[in-house]
VEXVEXVEX-232413 format. One record per residue (C-alpha): residue number from 1; residue in one letter; x, y, z. Coordinates in pm, 1 decimal, always signed. Layout:
<sites>
{k->NUM | r->a | u->X | v->Y | w->Z};
...
</sites>
This chain:
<sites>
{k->1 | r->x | u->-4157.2 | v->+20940.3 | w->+5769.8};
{k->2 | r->x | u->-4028.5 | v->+20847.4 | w->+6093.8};
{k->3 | r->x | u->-4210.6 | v->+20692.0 | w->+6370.5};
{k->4 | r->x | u->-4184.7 | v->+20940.4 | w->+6623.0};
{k->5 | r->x | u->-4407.2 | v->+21168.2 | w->+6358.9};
{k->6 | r->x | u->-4683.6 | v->+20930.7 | w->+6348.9};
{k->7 | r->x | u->-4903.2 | v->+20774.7 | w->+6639.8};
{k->8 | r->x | u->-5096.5 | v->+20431.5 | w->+6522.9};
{k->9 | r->x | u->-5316.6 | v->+20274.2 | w->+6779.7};
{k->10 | r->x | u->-5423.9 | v->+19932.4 | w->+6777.1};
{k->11 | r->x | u->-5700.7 | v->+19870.4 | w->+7040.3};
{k->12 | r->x | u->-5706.0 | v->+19473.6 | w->+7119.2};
{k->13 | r->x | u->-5966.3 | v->+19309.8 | w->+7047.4};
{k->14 | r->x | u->-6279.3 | v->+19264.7 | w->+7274.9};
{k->15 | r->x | u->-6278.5 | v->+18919.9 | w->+7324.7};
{k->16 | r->x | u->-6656.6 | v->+18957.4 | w->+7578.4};
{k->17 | r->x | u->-6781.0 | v->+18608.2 | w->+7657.2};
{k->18 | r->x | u->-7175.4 | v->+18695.0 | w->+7662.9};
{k->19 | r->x | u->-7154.5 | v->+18727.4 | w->+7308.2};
{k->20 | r->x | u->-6969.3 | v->+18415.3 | w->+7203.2};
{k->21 | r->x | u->-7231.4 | v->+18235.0 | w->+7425.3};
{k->22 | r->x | u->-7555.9 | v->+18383.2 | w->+7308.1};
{k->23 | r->x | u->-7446.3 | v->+18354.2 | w->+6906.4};
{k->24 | r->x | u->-7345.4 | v->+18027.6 | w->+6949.7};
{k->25 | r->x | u->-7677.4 | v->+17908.5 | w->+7170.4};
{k->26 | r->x | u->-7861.8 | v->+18096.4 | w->+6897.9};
{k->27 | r->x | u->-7708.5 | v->+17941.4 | w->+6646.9};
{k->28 | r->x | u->-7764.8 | v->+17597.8 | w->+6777.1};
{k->29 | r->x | u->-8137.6 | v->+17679.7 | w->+6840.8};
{k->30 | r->x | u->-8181.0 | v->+17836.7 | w->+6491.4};
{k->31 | r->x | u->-8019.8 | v->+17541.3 | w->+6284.5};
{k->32 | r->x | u->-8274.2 | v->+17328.5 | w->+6521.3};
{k->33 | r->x | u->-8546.0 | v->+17503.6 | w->+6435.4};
{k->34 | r->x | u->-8456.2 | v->+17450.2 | w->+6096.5};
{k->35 | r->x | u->-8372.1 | v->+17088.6 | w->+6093.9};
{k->36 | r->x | u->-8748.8 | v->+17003.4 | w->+6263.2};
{k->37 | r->x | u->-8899.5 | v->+17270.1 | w->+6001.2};
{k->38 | r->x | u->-8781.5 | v->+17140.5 | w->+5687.2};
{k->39 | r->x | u->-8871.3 | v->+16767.2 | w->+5760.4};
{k->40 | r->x | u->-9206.5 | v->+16819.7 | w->+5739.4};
{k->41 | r->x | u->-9288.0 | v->+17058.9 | w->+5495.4};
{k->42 | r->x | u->-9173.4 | v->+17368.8 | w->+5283.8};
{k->43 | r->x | u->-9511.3 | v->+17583.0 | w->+5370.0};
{k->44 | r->x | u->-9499.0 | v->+18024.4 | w->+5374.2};
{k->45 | r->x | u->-9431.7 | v->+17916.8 | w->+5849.5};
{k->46 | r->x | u->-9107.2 | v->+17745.5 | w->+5746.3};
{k->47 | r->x | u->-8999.0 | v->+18017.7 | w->+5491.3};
{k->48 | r->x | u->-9024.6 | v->+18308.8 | w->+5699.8};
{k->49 | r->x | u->-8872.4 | v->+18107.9 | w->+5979.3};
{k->50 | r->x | u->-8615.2 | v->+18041.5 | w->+5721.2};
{k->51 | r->x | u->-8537.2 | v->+18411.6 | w->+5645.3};
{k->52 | r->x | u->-8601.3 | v->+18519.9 | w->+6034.1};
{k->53 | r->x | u->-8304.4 | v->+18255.9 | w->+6116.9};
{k->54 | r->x | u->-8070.1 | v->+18361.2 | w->+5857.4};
{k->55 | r->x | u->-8100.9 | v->+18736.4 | w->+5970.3};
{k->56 | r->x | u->-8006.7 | v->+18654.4 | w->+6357.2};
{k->57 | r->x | u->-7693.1 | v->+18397.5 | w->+6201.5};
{k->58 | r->x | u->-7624.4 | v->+18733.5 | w->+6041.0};
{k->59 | r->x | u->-7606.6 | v->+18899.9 | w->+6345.7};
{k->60 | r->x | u->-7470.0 | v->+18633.7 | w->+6542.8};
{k->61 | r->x | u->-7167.3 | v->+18628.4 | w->+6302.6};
{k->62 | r->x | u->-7135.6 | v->+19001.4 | w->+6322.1};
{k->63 | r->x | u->-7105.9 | v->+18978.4 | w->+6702.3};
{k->64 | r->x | u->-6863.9 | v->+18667.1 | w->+6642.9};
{k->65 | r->x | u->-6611.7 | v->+18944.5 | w->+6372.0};
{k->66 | r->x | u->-6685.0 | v->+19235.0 | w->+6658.8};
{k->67 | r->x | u->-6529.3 | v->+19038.0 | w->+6982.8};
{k->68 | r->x | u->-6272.4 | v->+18803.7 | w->+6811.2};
{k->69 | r->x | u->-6182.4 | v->+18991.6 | w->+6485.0};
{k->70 | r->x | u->-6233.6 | v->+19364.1 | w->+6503.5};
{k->71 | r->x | u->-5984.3 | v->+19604.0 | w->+6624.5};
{k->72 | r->x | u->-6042.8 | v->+19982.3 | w->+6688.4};
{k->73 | r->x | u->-5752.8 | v->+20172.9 | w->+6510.7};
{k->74 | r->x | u->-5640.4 | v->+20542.7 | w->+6531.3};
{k->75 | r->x | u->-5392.2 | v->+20699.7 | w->+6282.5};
{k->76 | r->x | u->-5274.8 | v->+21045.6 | w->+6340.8};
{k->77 | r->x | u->-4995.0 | v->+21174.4 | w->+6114.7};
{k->78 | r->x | u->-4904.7 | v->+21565.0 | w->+6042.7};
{k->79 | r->x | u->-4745.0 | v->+21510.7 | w->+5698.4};
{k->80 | r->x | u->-4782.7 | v->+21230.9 | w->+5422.6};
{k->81 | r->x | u->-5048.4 | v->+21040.1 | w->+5281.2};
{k->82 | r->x | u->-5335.2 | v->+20900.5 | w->+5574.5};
{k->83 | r->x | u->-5384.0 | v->+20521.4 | w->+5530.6};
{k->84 | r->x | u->-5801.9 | v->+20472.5 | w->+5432.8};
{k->85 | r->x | u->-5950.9 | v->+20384.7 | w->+5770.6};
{k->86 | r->x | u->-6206.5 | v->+20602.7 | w->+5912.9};
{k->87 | r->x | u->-5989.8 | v->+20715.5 | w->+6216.2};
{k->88 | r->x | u->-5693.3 | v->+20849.8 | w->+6026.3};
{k->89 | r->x | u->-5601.8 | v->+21250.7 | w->+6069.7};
{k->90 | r->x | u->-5432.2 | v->+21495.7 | w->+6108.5};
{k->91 | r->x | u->-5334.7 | v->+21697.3 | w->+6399.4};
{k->92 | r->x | u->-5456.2 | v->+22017.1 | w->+6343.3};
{k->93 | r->x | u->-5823.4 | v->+21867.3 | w->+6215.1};
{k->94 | r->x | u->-5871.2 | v->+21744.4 | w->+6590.7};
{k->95 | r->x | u->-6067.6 | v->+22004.2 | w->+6776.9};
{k->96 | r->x | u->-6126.2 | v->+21831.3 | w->+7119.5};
{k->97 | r->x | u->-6093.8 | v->+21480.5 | w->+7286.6};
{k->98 | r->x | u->-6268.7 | v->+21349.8 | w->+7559.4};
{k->99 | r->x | u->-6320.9 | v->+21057.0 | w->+7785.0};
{k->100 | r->x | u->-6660.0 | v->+20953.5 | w->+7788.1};
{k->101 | r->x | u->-6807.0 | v->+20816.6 | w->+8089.0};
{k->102 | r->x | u->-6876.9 | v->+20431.5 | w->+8094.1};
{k->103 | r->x | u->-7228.5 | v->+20356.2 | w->+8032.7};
{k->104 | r->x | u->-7487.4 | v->+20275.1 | w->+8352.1};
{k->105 | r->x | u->-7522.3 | v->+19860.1 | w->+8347.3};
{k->106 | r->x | u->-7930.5 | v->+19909.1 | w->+8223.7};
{k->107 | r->x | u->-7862.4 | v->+20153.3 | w->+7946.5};
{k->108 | r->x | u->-7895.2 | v->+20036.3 | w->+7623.9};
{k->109 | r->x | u->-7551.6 | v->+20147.5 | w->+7553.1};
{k->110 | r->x | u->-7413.5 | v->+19927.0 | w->+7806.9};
{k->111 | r->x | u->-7628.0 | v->+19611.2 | w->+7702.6};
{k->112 | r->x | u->-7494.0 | v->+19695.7 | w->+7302.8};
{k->113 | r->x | u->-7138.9 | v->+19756.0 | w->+7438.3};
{k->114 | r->x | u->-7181.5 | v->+19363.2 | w->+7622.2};
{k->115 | r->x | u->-7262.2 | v->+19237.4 | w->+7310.7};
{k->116 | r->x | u->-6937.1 | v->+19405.7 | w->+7169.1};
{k->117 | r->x | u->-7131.6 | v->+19624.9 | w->+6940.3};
{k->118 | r->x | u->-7072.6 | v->+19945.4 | w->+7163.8};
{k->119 | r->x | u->-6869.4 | v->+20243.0 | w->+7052.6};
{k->120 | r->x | u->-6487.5 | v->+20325.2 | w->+7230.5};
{k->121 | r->x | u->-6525.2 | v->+20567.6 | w->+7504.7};
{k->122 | r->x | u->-6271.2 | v->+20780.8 | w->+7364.9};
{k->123 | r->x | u->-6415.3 | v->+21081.2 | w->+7155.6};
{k->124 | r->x | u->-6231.9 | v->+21266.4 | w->+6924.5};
{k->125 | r->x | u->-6414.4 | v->+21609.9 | w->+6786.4};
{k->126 | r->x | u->-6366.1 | v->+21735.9 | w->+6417.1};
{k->127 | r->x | u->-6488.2 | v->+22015.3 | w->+6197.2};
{k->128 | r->x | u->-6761.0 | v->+21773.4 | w->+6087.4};
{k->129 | r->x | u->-6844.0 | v->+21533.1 | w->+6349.0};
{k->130 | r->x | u->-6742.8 | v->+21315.9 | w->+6645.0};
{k->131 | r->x | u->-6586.4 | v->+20980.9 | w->+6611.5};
{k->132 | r->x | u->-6562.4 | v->+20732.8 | w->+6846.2};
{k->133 | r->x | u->-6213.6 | v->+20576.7 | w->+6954.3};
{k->134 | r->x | u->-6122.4 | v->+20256.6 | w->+7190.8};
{k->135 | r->x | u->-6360.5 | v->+19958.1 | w->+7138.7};
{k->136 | r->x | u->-6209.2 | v->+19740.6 | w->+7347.9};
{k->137 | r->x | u->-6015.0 | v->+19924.7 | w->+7612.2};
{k->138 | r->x | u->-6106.2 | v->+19954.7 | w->+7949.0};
{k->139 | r->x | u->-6078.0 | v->+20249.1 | w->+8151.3};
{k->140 | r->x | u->-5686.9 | v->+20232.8 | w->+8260.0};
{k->141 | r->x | u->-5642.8 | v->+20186.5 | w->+7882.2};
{k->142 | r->x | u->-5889.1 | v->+20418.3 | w->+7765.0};
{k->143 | r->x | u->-5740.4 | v->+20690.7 | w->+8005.3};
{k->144 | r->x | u->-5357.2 | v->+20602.5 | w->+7915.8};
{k->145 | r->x | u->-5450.7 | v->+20577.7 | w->+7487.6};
{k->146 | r->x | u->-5599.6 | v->+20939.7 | w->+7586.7};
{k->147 | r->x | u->-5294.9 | v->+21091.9 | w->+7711.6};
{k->148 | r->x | u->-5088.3 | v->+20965.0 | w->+7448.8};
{k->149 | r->x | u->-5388.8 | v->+21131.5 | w->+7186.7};
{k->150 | r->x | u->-5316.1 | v->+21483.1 | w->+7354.1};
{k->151 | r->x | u->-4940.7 | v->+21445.4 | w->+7422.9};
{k->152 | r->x | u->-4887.4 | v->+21406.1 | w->+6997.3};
{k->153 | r->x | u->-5142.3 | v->+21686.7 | w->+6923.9};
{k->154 | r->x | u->-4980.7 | v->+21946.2 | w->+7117.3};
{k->155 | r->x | u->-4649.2 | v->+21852.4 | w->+7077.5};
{k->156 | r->x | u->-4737.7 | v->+21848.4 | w->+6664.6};
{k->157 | r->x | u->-4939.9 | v->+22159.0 | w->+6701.5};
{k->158 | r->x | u->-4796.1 | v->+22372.7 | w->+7067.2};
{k->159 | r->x | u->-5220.1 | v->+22431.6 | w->+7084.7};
{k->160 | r->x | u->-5355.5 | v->+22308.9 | w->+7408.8};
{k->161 | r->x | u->-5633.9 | v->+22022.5 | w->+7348.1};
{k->162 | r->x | u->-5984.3 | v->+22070.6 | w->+7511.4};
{k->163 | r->x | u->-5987.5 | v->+21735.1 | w->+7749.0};
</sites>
């Protein structure tokens, strides 16, 4: 298959300071916590400390993989066999794309999205659901990764896309 038939993007990765700083202060504060803890004794306090500490590490690490490891990818081919990521498809299965607005600074969505947990802004509408597209673009890039999106599908298809 040539390349011209297929479009494969590669969002970079997120790379947002708040998180690297808030899993590594909680991780220093946690393994603290810890250290003081299991001098003394082993009672039920230090246990469920214990268990409460390894479940934020766990999260601390998964913010660590999401800004430093993670990249969004897209995969949109007419003909051959779709690689097995979740954003792989073909053109005609794409009913309508959209640019979703940036999230207001005190939305949840925004404070998630700082933490590099949030969703791309980039929407992409199926027979079955919606998927989410761009983790780590910003708006220029968001915007551009859109127009390349609808460019392929209509030039695969000749159907106009619903922006």
């Amino acid at each position: 298959m040539s390349a011209s038939l297929v479009l494969h993007i590669v969002c970079p990765t997120q790379k947002r300071g708040f998180a690297a700083c808030m899993s590594f202060c909680f991780v220093c504060l946690l393994v603290y916590g810890l250290a003081s803890g299991a001098q003394r004794d082993l009672s039920p306090g230090v246990v469920i400390f214990t268990a409460c500490a390894l479940a934020i590490v766990s999260v601390a690490a998964w913010a660590l993989y999401r800004n430093f490891v993670f990249r969004d990818e897209l995969y949109i081919a007419p003909a051959g066999e779709l690689p097995p990521i979740e954003l792989a498809f073909r053109p005609d299965e794409i009913r309508a794309l959209r640019l979703l607005p940036a999230p207001e600074a005190w939305t949840p969505e925004a404070k998630w999205d700082a933490l590099g947990f949030g969703h791309g802004r980039i929407e992409i509408e199926t027979a079955t659901r919606r998927y989410h597209f761009g983790a780590g673009l910003d708006q220029r890039q968001a915007e551009a990764a859109l127009e390349r999106i609808q460019d392929f599908c209509l030039a695969q298809r000749g159907l106009p896309v619903a922006a």
